[in-house]
MOPAC internal coordinates of N, CA, C and O (Angstrom, degrees):
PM7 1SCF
backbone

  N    0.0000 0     0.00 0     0.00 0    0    0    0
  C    1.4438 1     0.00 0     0.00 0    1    0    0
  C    1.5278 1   108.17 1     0.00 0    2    1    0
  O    1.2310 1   115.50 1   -30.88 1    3    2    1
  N    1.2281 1   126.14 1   149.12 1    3    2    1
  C    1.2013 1   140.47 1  -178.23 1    5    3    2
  C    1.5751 1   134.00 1  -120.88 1    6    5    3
  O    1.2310 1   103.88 1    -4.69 1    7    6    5
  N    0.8583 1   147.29 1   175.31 1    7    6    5
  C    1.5054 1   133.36 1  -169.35 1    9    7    6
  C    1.4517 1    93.19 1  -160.82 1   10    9    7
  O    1.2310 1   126.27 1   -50.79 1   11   10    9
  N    1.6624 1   105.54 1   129.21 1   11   10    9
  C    1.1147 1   121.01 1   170.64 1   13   11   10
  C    1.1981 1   123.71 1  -101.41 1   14   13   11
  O    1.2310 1   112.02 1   -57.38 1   15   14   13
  N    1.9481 1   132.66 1   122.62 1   15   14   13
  C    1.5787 1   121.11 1  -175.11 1   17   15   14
  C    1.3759 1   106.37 1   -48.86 1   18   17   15
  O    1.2310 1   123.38 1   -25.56 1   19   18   17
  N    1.7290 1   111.13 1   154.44 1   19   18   17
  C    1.1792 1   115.29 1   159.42 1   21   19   18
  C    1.5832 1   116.07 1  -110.44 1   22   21   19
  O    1.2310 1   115.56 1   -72.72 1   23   22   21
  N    1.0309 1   126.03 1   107.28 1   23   22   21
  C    1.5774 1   110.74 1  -157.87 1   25   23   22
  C    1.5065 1   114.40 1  -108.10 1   26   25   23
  O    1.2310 1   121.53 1   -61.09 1   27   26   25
  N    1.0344 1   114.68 1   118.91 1   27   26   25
  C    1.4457 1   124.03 1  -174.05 1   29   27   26
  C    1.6231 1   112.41 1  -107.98 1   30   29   27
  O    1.2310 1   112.37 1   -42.14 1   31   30   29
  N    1.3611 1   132.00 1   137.86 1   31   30   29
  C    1.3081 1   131.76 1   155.37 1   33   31   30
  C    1.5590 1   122.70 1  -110.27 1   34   33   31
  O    1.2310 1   120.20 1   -41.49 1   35   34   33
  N    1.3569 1   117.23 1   138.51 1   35   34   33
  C    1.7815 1   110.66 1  -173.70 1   37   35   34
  C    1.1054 1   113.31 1  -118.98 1   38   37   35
  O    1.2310 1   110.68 1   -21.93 1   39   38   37
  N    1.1263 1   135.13 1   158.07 1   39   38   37
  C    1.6698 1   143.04 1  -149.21 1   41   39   38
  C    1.7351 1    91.87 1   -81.69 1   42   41   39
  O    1.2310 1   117.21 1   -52.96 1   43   42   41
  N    0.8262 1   122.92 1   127.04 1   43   42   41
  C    1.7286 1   131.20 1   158.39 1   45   43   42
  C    1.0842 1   131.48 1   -90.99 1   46   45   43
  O    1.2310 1   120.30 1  -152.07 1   47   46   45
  N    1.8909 1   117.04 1    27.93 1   47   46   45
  C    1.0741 1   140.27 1   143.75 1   49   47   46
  C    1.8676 1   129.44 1   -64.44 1   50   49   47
  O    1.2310 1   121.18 1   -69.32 1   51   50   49
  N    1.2206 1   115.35 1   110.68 1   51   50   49
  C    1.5518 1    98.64 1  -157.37 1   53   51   50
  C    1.2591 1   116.24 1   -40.97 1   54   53   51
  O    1.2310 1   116.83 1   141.77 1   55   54   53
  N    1.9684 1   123.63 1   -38.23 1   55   54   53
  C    1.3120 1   112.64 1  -152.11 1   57   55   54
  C    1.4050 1    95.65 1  -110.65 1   58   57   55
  O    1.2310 1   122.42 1  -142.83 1   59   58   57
  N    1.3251 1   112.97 1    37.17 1   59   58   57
  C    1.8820 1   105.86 1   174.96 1   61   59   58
  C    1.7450 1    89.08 1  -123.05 1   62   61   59
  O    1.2310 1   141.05 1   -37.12 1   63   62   61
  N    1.5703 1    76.74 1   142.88 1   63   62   61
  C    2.0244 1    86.57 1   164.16 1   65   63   62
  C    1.9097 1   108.08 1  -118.44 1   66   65   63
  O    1.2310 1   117.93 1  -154.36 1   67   66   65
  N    1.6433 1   121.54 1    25.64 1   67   66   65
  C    1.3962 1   113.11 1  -178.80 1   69   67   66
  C    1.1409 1   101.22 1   -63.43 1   70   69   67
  O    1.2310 1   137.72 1   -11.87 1   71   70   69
  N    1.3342 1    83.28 1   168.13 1   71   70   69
  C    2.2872 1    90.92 1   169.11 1   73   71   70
  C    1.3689 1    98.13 1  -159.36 1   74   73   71
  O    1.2310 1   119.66 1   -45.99 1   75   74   73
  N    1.2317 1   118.25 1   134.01 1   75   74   73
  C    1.8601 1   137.63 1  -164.40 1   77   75   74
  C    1.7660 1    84.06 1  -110.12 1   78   77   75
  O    1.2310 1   132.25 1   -34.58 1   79   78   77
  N    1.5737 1    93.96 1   145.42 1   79   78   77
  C    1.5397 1   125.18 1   178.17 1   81   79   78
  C    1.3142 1   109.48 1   175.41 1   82   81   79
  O    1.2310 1   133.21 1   -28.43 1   83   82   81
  N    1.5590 1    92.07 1   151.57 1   83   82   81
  C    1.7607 1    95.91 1  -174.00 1   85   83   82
  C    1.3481 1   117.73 1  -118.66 1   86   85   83
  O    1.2310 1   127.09 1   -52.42 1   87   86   85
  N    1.5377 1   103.96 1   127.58 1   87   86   85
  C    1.4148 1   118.62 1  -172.83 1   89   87   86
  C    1.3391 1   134.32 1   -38.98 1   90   89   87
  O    1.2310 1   133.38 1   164.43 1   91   90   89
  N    1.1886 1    91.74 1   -15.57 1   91   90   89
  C    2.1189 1   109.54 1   178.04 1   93   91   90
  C    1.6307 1   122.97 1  -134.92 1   94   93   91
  O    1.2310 1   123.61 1   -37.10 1   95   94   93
  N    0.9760 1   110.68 1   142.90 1   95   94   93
  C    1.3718 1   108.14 1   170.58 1   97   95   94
  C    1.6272 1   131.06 1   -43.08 1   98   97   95
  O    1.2310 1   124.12 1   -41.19 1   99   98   97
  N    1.1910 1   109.69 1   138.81 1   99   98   97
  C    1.7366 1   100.09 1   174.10 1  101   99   98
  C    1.7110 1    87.06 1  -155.38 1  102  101   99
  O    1.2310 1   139.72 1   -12.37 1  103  102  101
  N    1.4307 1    79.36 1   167.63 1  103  102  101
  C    1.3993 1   107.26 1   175.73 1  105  103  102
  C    1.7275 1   126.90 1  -114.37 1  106  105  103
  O    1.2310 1   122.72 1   -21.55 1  107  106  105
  N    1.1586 1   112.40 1   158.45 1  107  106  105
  C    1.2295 1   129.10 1   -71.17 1  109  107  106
  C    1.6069 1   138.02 1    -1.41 1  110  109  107
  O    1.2310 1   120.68 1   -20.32 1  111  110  109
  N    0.8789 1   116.30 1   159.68 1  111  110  109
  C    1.7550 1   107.21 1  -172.84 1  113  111  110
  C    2.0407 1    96.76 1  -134.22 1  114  113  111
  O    1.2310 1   137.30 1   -83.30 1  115  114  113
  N    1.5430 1    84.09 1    96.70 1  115  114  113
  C    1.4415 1   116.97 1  -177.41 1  117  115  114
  C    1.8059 1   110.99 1  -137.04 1  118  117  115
  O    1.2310 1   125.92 1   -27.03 1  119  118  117
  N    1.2186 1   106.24 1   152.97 1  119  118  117
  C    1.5850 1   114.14 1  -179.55 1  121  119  118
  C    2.0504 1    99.90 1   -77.92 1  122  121  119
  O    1.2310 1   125.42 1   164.77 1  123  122  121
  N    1.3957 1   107.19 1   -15.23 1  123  122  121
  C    1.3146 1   119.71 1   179.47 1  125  123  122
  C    1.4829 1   116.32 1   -77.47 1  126  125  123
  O    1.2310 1   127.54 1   137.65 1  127  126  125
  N    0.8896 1   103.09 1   -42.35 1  127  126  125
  C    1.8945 1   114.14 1   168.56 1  129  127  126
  C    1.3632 1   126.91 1   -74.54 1  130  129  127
  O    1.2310 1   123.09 1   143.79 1  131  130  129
  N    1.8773 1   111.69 1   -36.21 1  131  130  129
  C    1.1949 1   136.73 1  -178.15 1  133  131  130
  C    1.8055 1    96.65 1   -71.18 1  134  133  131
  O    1.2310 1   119.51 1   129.58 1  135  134  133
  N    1.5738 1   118.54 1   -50.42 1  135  134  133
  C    1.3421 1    99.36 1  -174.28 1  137  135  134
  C    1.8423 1   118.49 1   -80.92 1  138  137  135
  O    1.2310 1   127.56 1   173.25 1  139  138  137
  N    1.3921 1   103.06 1    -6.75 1  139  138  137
  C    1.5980 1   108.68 1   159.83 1  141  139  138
  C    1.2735 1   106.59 1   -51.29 1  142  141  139
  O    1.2310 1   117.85 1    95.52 1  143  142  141
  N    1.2912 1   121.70 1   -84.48 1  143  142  141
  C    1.5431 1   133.02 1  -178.78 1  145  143  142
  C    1.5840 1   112.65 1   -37.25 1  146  145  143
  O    1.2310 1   112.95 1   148.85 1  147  146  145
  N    0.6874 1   130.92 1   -31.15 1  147  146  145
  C    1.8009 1   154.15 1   179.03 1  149  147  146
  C    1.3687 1    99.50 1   -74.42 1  150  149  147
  O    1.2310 1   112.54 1   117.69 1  151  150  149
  N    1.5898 1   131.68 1   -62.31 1  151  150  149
  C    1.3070 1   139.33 1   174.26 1  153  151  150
  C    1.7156 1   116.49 1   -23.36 1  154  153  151
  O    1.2310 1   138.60 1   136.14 1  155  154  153
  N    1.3800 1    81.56 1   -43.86 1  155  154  153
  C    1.8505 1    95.33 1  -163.08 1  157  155  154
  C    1.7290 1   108.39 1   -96.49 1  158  157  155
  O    1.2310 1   124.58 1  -156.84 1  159  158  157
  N    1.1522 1   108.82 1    23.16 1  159  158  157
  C    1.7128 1   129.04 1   174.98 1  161  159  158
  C    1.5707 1    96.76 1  -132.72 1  162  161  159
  O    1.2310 1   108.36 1  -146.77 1  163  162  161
  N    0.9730 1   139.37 1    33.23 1  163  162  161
  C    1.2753 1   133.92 1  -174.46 1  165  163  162
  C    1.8430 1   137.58 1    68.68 1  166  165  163
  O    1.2310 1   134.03 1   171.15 1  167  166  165
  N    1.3880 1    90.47 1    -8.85 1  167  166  165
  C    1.5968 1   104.00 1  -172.71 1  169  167  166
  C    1.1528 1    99.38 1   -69.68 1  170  169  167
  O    1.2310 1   117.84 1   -38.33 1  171  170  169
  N    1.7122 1   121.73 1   141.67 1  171  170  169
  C    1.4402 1   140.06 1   170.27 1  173  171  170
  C    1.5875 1   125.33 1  -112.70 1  174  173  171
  O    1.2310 1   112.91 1   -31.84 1  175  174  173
  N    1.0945 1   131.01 1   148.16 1  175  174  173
  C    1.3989 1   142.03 1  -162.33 1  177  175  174
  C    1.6368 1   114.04 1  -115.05 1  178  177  175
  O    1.2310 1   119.27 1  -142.17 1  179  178  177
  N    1.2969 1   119.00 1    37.83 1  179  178  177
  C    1.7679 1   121.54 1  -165.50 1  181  179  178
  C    1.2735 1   117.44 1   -19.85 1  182  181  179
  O    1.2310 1   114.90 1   -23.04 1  183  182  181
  N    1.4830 1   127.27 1   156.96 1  183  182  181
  C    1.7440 1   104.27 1   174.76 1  185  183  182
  C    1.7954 1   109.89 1   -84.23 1  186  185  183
  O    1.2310 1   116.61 1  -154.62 1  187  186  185
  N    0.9045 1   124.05 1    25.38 1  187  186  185
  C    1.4206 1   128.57 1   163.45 1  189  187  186
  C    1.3633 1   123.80 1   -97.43 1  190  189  187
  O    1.2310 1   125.77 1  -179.66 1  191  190  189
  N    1.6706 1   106.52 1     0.34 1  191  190  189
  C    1.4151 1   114.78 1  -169.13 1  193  191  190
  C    1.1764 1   128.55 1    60.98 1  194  193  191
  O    1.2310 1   130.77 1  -136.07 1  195  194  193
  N    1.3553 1    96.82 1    43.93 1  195  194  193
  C    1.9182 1   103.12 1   167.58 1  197  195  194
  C    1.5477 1   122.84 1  -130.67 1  198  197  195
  O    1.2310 1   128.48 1   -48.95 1  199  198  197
  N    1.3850 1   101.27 1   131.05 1  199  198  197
  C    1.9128 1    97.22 1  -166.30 1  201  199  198
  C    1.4536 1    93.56 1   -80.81 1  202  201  199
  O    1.2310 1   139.45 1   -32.64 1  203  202  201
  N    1.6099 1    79.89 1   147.36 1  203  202  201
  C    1.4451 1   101.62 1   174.76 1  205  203  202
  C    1.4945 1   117.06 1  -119.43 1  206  205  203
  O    1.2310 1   109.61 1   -55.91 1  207  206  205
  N    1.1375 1   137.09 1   124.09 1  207  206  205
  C    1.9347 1   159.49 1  -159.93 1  209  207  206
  C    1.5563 1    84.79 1   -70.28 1  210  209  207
  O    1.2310 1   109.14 1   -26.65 1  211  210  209
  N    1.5559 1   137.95 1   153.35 1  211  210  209
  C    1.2486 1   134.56 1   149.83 1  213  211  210
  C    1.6328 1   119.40 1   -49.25 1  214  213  211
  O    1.2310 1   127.31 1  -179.45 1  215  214  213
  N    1.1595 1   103.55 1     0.55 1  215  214  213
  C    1.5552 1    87.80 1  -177.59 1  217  215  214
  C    1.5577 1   123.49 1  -122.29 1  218  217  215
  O    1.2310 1   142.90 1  -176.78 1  219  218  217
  N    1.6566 1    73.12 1     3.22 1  219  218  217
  C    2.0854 1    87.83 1   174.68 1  221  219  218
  C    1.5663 1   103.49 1  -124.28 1  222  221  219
  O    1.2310 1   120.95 1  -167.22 1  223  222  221
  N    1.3222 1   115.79 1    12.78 1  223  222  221
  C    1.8862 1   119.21 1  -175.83 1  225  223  222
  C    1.3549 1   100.49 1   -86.99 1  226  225  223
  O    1.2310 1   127.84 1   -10.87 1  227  226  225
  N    1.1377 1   102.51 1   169.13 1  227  226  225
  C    1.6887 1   108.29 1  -169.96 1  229  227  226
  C    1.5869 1    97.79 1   -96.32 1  230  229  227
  O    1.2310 1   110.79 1   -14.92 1  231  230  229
  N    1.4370 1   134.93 1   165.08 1  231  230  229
  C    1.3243 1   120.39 1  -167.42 1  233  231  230
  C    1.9820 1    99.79 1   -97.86 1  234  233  231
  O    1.2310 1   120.68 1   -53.10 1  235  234  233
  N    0.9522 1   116.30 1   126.90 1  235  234  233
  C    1.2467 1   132.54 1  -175.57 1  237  235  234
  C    1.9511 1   105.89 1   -30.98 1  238  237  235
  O    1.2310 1   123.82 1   -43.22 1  239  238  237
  N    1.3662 1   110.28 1   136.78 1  239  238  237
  C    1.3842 1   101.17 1  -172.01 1  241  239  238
  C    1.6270 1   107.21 1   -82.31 1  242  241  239
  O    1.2310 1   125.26 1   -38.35 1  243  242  241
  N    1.2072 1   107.50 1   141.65 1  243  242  241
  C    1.5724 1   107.94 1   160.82 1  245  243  242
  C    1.1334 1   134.29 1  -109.99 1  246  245  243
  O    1.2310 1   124.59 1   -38.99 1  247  246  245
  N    1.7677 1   108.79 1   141.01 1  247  246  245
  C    1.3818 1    92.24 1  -159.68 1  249  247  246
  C    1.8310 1   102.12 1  -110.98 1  250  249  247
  O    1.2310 1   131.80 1   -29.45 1  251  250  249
  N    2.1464 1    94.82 1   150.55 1  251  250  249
  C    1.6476 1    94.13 1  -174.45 1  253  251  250
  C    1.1523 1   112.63 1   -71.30 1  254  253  251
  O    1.2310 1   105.12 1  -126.03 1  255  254  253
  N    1.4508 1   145.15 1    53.97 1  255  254  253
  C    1.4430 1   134.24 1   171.15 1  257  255  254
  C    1.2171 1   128.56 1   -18.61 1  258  257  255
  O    1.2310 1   120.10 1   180.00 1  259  258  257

């Protein structure tokens, strides 16, 4: 028998309790891959190392090309 991680990440905003995870298996099964997939739902990675929930992330910068 085997056991598969379940990997969850939670907003590191004091007054949020979300938590991002993905509904299906993938591979590799890392918090590094998990916040890729997360990226593209709005989840953010600060450079202080704190996740951020879509509703406490800063809005992605754009650039004037």
């Amino acid at each position: 028998m085997t056991a598969d991680a379940y990997l969850t990440i939670r907003c590191d905003d004091s007054a949020c309790d979300a938590e991002g995870s993905w509904p299906v298996r993938h591979d590799p099964h890392t918090h590094r891959e998990l916040r890729r997939l997360l990226k593209g739902h709005g989840w953010r990675r600060t450079r202080d190392g704190r996740d951020l929930c879509p509703d406490h992330a800063p809005a992605p910068a754009v650039s004037a090309a």
